[in-house]
C-alpha positions as CSV (number, residue, x, y, z in Angstrom):
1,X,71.4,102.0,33.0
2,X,73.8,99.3,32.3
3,X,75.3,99.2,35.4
4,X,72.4,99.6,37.6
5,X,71.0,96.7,36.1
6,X,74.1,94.7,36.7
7,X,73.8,96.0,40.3
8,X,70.4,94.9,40.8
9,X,71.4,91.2,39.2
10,X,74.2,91.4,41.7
11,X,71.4,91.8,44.5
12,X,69.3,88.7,42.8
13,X,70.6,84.9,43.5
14,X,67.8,82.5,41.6
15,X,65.3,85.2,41.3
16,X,65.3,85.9,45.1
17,X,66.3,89.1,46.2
18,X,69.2,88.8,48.6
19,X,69.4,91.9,51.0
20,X,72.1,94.2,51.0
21,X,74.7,94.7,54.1
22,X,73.3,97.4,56.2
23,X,76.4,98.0,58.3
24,X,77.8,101.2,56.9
25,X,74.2,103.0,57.2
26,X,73.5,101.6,60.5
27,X,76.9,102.8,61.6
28,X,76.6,106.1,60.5
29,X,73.0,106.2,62.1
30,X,74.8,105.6,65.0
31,X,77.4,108.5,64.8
32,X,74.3,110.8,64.6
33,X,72.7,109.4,67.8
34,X,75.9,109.8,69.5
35,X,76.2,113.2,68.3
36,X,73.0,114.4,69.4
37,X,73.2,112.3,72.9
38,X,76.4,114.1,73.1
39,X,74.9,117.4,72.8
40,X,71.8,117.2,74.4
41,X,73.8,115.8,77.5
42,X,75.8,118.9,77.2
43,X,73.3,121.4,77.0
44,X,71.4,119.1,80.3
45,X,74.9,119.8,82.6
46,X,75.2,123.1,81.4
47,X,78.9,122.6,79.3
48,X,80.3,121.5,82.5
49,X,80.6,117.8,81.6
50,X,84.0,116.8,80.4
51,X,84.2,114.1,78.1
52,X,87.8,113.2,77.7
53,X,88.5,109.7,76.5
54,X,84.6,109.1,76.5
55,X,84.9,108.7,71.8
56,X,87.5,106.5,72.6
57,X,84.9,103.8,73.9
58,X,83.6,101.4,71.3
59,X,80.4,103.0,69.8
60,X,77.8,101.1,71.5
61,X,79.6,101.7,75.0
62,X,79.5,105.5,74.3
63,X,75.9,105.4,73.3
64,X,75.1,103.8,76.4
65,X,76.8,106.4,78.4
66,X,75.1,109.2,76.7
67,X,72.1,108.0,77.5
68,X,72.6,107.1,80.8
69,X,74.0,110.9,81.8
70,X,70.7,112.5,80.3
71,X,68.7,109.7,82.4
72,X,70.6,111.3,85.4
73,X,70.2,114.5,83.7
74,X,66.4,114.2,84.4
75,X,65.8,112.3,86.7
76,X,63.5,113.4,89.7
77,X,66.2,113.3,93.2
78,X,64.9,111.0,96.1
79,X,64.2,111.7,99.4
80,X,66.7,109.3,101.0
81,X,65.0,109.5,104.4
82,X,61.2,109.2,102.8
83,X,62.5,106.1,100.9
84,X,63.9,104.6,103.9
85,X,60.8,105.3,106.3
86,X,58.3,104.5,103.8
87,X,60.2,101.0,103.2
88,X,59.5,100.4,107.0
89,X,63.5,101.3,108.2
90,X,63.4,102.3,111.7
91,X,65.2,105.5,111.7
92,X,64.6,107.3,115.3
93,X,66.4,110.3,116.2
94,X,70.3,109.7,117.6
95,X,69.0,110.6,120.6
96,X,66.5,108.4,120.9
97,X,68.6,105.1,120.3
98,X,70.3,103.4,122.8
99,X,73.7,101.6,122.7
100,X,71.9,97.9,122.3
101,X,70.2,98.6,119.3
102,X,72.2,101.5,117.8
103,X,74.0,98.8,115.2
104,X,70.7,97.1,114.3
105,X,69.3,100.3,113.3
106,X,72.9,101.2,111.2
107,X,73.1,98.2,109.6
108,X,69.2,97.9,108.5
109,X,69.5,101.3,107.4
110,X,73.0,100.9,105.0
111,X,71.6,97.2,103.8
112,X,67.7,99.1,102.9
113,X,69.8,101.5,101.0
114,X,72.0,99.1,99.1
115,X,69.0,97.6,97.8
116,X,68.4,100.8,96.0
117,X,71.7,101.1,94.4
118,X,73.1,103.6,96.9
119,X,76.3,102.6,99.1
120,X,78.6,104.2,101.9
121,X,82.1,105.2,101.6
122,X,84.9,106.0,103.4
123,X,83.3,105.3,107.3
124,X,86.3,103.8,108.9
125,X,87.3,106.9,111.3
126,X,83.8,106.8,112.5
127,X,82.1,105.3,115.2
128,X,78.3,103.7,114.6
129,X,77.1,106.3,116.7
130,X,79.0,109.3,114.5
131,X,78.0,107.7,111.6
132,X,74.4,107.3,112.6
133,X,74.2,111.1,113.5
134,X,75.8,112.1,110.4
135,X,73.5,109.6,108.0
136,X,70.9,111.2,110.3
137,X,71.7,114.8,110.3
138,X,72.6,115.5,107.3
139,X,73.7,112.8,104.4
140,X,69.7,111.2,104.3
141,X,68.4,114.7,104.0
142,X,70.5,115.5,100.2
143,X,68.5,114.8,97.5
144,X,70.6,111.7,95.6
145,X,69.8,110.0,91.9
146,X,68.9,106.7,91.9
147,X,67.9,103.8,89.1
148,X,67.4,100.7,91.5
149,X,66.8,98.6,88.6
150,X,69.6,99.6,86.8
151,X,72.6,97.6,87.8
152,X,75.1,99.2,86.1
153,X,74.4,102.1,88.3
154,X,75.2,103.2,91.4
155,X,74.9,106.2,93.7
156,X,78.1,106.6,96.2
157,X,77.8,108.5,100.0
158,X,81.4,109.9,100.8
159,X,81.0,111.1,104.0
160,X,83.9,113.0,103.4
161,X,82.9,114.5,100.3
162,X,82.0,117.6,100.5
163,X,85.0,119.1,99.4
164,X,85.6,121.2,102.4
165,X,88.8,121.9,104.6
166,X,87.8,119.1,106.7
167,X,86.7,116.1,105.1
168,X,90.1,117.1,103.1
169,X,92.0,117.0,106.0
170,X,90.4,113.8,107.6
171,X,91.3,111.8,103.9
172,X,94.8,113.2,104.4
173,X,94.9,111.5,107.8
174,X,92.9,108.1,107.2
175,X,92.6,107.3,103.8
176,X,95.3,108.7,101.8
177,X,97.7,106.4,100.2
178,X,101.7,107.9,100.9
179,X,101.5,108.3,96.7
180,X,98.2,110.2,96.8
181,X,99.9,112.3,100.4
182,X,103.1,112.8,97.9
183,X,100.7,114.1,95.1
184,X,98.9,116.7,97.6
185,X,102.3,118.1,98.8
186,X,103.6,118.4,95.3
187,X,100.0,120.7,94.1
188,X,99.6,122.3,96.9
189,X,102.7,122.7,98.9
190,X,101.3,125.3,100.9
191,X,99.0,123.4,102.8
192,X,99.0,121.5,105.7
193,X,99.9,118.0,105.5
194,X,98.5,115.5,108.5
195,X,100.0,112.6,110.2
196,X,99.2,110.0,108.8
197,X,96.8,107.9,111.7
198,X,95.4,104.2,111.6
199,X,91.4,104.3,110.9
200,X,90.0,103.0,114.4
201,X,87.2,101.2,113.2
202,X,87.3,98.2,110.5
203,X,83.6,99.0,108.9
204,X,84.2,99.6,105.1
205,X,85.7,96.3,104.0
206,X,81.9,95.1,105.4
207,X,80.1,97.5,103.6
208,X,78.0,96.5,100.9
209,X,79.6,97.0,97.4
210,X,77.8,97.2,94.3
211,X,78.1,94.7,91.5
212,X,78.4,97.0,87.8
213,X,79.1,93.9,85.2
214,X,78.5,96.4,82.2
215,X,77.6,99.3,80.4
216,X,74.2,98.9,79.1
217,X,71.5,101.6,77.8
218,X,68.3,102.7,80.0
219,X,66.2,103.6,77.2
């Protein structure tokens, strides 16, 4: 009794309670959030997330993450072609456009869709007219996560990212650093290595770039 009386006089100062450093409780509330983020995110990408280095971050960093992966998680896809017709882009088929307008109508369409949070890559070995066929054809038609209001987050189009023998080959041949060509050879000796060729068109360094200036939750 004695010493939880001296504890509570230790907590008084002129009769006014003075209130007690909450830091240890609050951090350890915060190890349990992160801990059940961690898992729920896990469960959400069906244990095919890795998260190496990620409890290095500083606590509130990781938190943030956490919660931003289940946001993604969840999140319902957008119609990348819907969104840009139904914000008034003109997007007419290839055929359709003619030589005069064809960059108005590439331009308009990569700016409408930087405004949303979702931005080109790797376009240099393609002409406006390939790369209007293949926004187009196929990369407006995949479903894609976006949080337009979230600037910490954006949503990157590779058109060579899909991973097959060909966008493989045409990063080999346009966009592959002599390290990163050196690196290839040495994992996969076996394959096919191609000259290395200068990109003939100077579009990406114009491309609009997003602006991430930290790591803050959604929810």
């Amino acid at each position: 009794m004695e010493d939880k009386r001296e504890t509570e006089e230790m907590n008084q100062i002129g009769g006014d309670e003075v209130e007690v450093a909450t830091e240890p409780d609050e951090a350890e509330a915060q190890r349990r959030r992160i801990a059940t983020l961690r898992q729920k995110a896990e469960e959400l990408s069906g244990g095919h997330f890795t998260n190496e280095g990620i409890e290095q971050l500083p606590p509130e960093m990781e938190e943030a993450f956490w919660r931003q992966i289940i946001a993604y998680e969840t999140a319902e896809p957008t119609d990348l072609f819907r969104l840009l017709v139904e914000g008034g882009v003109s997007l007419p088929a290839p055929v359709l456009v003619s030589e005069e307008h064809l960059a108005d109508r590439l331009w308009e369409t990569i700016y409408f869709l930087a405004t949303h949070g979702c931005y080109l890559e790797n376009t240099d070995h393609l002409s406006d007219r390939e790369l209007y066929n293949l926004l187009w054809e196929r990369l407006l038609r995949e479903p894609a996560i976006l949080f337009p209001d979230d600037p910490n987050y954006a949503y990157h189009i590779d058109t060579i990212g899909s991973g097959s023998e060909a966008d493989q080959q045409i990063y080999l041949t346009y966009y592959a650093t002599e390290e990163d060509r050196l690196h290839w050879t040495h994992n996969w000796p076996e394959d096919r290595l191609p000259s290395r060729i200068a990109r003939p068109y100077d579009r990406d360094r114009l491309l609009p770039r997003p602006y991430l200036p930290r790591l803050e939750p959604l929810m």
